[in-house]
LOVO-45297 format. One line per field, with one value per atom (N, C-alpha, C, O): residue in one letter; x, y, z. Coordinates in steps of 0.05 Angstrom, whole numbers. Layout:
% residues N
r = (A	...) $
u = (X	...) $
v = (Y	...) $
w = (Z	...) $
//
This chain:
% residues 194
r = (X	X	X	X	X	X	X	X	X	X	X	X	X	X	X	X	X	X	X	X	X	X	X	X	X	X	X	X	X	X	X	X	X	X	X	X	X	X	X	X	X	X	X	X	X	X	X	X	X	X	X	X	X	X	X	X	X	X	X	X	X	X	X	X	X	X	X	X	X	X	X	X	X	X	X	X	X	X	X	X	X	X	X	X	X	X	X	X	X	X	X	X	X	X	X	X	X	X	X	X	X	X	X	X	X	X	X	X	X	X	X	X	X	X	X	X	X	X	X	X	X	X	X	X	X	X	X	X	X	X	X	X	X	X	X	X	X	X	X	X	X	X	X	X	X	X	X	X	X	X	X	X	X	X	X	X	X	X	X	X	X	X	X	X	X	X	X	X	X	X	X	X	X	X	X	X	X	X	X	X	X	X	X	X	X	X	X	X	X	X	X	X	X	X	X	X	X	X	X	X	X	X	X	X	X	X	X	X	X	X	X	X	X	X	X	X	X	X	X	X	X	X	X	X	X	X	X	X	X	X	X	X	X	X	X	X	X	X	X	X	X	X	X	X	X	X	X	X	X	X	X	X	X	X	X	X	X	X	X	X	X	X	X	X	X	X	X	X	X	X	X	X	X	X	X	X	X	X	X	X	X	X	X	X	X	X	X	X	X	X	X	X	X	X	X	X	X	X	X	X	X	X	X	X	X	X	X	X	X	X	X	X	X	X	X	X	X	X	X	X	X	X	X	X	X	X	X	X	X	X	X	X	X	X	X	X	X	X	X	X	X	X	X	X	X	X	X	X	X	X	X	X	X	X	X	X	X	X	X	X	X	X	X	X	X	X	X	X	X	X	X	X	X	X	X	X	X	X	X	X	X	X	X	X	X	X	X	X	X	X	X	X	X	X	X	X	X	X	X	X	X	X	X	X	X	X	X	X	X	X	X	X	X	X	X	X	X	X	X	X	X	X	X	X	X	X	X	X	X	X	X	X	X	X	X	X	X	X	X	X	X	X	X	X	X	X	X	X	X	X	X	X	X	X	X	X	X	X	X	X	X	X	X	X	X	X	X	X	X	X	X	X	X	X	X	X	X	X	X	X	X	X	X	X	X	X	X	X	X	X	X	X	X	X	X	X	X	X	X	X	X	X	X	X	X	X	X	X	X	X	X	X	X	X	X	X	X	X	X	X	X	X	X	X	X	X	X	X	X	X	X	X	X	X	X	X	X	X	X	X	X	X	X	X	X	X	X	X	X	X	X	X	X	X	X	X	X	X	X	X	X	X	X	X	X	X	X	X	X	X	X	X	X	X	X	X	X	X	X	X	X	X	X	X	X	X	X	X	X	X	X	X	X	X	X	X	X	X	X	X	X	X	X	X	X	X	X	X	X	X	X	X	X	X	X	X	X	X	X	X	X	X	X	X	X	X	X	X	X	X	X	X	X	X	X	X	X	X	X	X	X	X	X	X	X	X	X	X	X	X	X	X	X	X	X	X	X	X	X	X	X	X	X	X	X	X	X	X	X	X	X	X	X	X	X	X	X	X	X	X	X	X	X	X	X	X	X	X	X	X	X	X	X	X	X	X	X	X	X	X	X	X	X	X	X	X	X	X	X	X	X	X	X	X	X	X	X	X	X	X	X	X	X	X	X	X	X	X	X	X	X	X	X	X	X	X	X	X	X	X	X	X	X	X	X	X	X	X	X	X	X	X	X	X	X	X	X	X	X	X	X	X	X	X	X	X	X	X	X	X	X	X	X	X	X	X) $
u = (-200	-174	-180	-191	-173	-175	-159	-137	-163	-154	-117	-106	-110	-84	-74	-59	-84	-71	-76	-65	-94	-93	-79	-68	-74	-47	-22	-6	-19	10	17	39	-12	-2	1	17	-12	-9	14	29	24	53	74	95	69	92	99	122	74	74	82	104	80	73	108	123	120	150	166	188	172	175	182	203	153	147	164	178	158	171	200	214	208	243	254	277	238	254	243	256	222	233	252	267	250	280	307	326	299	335	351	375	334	343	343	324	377	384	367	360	365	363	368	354	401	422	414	413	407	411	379	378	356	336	333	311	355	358	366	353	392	403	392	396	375	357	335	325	327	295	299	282	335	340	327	338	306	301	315	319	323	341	333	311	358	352	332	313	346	322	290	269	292	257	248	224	261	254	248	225	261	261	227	208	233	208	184	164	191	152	144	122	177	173	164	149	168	162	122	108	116	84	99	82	123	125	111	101	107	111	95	91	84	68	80	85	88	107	87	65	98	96	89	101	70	57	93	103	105	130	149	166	149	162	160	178	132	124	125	132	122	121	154	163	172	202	206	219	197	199	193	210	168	150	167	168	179	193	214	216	228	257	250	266	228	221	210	212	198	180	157	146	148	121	103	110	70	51	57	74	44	37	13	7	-1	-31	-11	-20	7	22	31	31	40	54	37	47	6	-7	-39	-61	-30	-49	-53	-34	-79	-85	-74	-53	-96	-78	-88	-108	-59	-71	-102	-109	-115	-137	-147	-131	-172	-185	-169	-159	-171	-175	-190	-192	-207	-232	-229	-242	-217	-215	-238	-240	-252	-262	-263	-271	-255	-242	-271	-287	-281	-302	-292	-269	-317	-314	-289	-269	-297	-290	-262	-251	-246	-223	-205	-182	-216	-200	-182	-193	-153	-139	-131	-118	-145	-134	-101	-91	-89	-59	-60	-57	-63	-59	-83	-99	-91	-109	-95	-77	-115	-110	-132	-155	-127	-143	-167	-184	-168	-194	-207	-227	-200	-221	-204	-213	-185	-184	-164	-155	-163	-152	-143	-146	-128	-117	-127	-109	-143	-156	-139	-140	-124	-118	-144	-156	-154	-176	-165	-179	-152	-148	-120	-117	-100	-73	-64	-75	-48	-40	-14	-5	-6	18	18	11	22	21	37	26	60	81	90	101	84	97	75	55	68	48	31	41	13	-17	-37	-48	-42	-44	-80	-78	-101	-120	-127	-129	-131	-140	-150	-140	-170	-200	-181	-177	-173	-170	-184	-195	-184	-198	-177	-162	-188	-172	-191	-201	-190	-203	-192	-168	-201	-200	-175	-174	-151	-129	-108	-85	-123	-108	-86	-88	-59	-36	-25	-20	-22	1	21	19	45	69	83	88	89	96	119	121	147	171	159	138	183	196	193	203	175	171	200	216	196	215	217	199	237	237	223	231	196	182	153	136	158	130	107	109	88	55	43	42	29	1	-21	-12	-51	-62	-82	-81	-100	-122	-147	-141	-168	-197	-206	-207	-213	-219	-251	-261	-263	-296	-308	-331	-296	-313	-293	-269	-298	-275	-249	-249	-235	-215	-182	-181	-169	-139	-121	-126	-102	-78	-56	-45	-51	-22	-3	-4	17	46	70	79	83	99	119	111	147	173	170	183	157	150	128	119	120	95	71	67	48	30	-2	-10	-9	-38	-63	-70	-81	-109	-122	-119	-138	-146	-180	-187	-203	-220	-242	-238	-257	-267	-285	-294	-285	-293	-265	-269	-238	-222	-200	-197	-188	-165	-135	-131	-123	-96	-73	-80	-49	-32	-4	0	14	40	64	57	92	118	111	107	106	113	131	131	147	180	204	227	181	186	176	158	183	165	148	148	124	97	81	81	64	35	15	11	-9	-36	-46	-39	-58	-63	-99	-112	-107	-131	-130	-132	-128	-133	-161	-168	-174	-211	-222	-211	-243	-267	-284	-301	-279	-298	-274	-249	-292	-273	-263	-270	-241	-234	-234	-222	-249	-255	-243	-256	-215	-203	-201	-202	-198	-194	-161	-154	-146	-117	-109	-124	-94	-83	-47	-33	-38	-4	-2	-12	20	31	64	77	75	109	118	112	139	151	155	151	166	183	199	206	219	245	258	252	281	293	323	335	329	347	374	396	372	405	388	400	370	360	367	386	359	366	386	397) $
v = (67	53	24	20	0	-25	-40	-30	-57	-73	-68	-57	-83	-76	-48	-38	-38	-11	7	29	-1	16	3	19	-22	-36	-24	-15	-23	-21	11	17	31	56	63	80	50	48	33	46	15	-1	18	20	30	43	75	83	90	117	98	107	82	72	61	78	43	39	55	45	84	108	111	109	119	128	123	136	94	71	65	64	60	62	84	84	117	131	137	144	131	130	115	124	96	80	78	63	102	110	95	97	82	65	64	65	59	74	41	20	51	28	1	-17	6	-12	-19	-44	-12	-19	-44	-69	-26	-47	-69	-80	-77	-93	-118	-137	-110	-131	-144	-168	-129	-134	-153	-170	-148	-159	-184	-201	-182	-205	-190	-191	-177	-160	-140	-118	-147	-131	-98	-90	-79	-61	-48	-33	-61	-48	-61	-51	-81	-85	-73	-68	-65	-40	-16	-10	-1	16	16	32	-6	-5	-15	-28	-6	-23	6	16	27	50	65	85	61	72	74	92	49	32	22	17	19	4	-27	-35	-44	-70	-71	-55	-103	-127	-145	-166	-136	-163	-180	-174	-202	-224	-218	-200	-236	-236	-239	-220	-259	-267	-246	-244	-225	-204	-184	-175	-181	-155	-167	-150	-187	-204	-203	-210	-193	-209	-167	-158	-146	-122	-121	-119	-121	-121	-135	-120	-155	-167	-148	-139	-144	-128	-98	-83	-95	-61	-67	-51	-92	-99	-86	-73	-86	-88	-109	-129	-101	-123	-121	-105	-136	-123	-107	-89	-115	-92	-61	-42	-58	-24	-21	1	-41	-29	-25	-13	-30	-31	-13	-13	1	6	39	53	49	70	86	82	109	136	119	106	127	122	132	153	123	135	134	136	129	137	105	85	112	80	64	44	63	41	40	58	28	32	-1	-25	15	-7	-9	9	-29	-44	-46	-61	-31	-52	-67	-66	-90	-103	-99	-112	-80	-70	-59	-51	-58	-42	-73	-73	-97	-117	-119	-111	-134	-126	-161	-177	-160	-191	-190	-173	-208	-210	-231	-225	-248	-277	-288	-296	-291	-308	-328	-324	-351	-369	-372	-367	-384	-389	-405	-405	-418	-436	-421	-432	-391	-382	-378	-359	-390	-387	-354	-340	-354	-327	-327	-347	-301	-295	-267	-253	-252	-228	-230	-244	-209	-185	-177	-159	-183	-169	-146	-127	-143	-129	-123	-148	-116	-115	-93	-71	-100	-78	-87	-109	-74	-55	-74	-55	-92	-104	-122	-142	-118	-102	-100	-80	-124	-132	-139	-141	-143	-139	-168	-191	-162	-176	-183	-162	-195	-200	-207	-229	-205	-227	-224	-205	-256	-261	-277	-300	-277	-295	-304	-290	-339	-348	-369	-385	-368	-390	-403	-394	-437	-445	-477	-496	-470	-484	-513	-511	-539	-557	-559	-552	-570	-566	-543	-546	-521	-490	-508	-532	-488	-494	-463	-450	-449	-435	-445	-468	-431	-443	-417	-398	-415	-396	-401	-425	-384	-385	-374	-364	-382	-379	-352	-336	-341	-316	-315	-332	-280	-283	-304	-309	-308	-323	-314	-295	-332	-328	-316	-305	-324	-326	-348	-373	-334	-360	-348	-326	-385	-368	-389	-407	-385	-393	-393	-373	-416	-418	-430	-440	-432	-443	-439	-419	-467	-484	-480	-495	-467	-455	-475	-481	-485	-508	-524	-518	-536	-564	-573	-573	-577	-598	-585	-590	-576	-552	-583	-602	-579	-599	-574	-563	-570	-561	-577	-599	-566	-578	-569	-549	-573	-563	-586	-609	-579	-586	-615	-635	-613	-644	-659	-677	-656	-668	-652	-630	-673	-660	-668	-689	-643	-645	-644	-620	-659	-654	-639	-646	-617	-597	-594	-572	-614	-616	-586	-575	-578	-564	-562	-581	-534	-539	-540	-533	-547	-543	-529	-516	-527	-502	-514	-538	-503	-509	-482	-459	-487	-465	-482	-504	-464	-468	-451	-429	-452	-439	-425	-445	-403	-403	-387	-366	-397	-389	-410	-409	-430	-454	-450	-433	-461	-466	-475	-488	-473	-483	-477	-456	-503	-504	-503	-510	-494	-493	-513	-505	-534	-554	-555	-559	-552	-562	-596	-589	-615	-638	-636	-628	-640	-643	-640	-626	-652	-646	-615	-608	-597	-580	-544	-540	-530	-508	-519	-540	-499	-503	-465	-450	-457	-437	-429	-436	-411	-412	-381	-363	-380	-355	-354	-374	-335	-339	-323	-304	-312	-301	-298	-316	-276	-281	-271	-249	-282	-260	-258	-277	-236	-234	-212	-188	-232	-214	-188	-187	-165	-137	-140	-164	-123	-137	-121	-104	-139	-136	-113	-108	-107	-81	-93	-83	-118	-121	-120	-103	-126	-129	-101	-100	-83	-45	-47	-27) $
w = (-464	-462	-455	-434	-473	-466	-438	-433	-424	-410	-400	-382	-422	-431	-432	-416	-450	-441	-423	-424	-401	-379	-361	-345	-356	-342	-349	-333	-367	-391	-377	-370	-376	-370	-337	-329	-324	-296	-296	-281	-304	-300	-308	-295	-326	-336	-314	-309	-304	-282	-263	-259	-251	-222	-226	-217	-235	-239	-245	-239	-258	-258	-221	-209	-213	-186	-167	-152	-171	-145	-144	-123	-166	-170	-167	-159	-174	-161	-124	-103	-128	-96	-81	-64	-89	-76	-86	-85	-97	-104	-127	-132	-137	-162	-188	-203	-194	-231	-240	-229	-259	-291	-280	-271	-287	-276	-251	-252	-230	-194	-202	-197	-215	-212	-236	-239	-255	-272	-252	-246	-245	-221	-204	-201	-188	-162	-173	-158	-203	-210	-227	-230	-241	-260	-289	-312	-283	-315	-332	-323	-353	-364	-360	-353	-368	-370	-394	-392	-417	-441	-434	-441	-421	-414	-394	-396	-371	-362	-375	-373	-388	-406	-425	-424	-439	-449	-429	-434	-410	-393	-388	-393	-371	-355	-384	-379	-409	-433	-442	-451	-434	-437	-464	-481	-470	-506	-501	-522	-481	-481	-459	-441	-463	-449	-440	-452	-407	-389	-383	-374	-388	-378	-340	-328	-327	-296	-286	-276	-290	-279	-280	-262	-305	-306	-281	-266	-282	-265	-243	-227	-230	-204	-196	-174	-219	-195	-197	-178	-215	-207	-184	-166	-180	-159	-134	-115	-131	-115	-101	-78	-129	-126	-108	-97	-109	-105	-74	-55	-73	-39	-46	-28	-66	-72	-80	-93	-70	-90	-116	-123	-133	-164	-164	-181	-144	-142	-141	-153	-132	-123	-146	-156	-157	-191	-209	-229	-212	-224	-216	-228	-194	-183	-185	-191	-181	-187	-161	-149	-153	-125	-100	-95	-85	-53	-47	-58	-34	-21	10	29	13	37	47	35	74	99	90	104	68	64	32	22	16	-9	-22	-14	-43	-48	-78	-92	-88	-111	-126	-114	-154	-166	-181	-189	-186	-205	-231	-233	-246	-271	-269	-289	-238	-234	-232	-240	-224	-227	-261	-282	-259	-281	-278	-264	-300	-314	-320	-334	-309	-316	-332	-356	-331	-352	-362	-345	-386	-401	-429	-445	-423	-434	-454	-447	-485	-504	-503	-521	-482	-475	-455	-447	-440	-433	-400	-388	-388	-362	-362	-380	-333	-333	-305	-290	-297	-269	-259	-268	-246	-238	-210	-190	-217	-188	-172	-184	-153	-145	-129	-133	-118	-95	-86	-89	-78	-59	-39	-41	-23	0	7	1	16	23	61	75	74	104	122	130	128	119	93	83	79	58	37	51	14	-15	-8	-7	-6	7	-26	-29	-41	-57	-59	-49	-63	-72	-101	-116	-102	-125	-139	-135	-160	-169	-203	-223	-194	-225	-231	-216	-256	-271	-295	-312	-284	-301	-316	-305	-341	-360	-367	-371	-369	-377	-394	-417	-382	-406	-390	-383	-388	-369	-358	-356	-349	-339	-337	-358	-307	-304	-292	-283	-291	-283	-270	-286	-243	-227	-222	-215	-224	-213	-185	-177	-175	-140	-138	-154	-112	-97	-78	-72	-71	-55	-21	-5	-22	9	32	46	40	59	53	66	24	13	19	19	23	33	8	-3	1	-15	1	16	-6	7	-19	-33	-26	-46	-33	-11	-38	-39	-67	-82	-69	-93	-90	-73	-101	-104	-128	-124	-149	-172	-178	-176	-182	-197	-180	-155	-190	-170	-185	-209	-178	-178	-175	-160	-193	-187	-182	-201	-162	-150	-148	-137	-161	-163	-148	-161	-130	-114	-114	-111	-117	-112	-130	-126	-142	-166	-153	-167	-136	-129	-130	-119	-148	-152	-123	-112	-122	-103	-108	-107	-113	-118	-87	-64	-99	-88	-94	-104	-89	-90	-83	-62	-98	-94	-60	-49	-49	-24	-8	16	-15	0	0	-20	11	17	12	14	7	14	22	19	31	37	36	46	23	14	11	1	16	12	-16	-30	-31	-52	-55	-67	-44	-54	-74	-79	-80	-99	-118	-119	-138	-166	-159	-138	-178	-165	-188	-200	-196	-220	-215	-192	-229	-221	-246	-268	-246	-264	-260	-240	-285	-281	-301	-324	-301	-311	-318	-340	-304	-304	-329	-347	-331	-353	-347	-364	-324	-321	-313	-311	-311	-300	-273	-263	-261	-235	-231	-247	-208	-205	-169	-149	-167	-146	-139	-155	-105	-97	-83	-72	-85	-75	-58	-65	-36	-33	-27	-19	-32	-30	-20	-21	4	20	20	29	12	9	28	29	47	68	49	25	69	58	50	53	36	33	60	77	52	80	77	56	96	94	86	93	71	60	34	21	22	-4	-11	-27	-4	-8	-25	-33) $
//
């Protein structure tokens, strides 16, 4: 089974799972997520390839990581992630990409994650839910982060941390890769979200 389609089939059991545990029709998690119902339909189906932003505002709506929507069985107290279990969510034609390494469930969806972004590369992240942090270290090249229209040079070797409950860019300008580690952290949802 390729890449894709073992995401696609873990996305599709695991959203099944999780919406009915929380008690939620079609309709209740269309509303909550902004995602229509027929694209629900087709993800809980495996017909279709969402978009990171898709599965990120599910994921939202439900108070989950995307590591939980995408993720294989609960296990032991010590779970350890290989290599080859990381799941590329976004790639770009010049080679950069976004790797899920890891997520948990603390209170709220704990995220890490190893991207690369190529000479030219540009993601573009809508707004997490409220009371969202992310936190990056810049490991090769120099990251232009963009937040609320202002942009940040993020020199390799250094860190940064931010609201991302804003729109927010990952810009590589540079002549070279920019090679970053991330993590997100999104409160739970809260008992009016229900």
């Amino acid at each position: 089974m390729s890449d894709p389609e073992r995401v696609n089939a873990a996305l599709a059991a695991n959203l099944k799972k999780q919406r009915a545990t929380a008690g939620l029709s079609l309709d209740a998690l269309a509303g909550r997520s902004g995602v229509s119902r027929t694209m629900l339909i087709q993800i809980e189906q495996g017909r279709t390839n969402p978009s990171v932003g898709t599965v990120a505002r599910i994921a939202d709506a439900l108070g989950l990581s995307i590591a939980r929507l995408l993720d294989y069985q609960d296990g032991p107290a010590v779970r350890i992630d290989p290599a080859e279990r990381a799941t590329a969510l976004w790639t770009t034609p010049a080679g950069g990409s976004g790797t899920l390494l890891t997520g948990v469930e603390s209170p709220g969806p704990l995220e890490l994650w190893q991207w690369r972004l190529e000479p030219g590369d540009a993601h573009e992240s809508e707004a997490h839910p409220p009371g969202t942090v992310e936190l990056l270290h810049v490991v090769e090249g120099t990251l232009t982060l963009a937040l609320n229209g202002t942009e940040h040079s993020v020199p390799a070797g250094s860190s940064a941390s931010f609201p991302g409950d804003h729109p927010h860019a990952y810009r590589n300008l540079g002549t070279t890769s920019v090679l970053l580690t991330m993590v997100v952290s999104v409160p739970p949802p809260s008992t009016a979200r229900r």
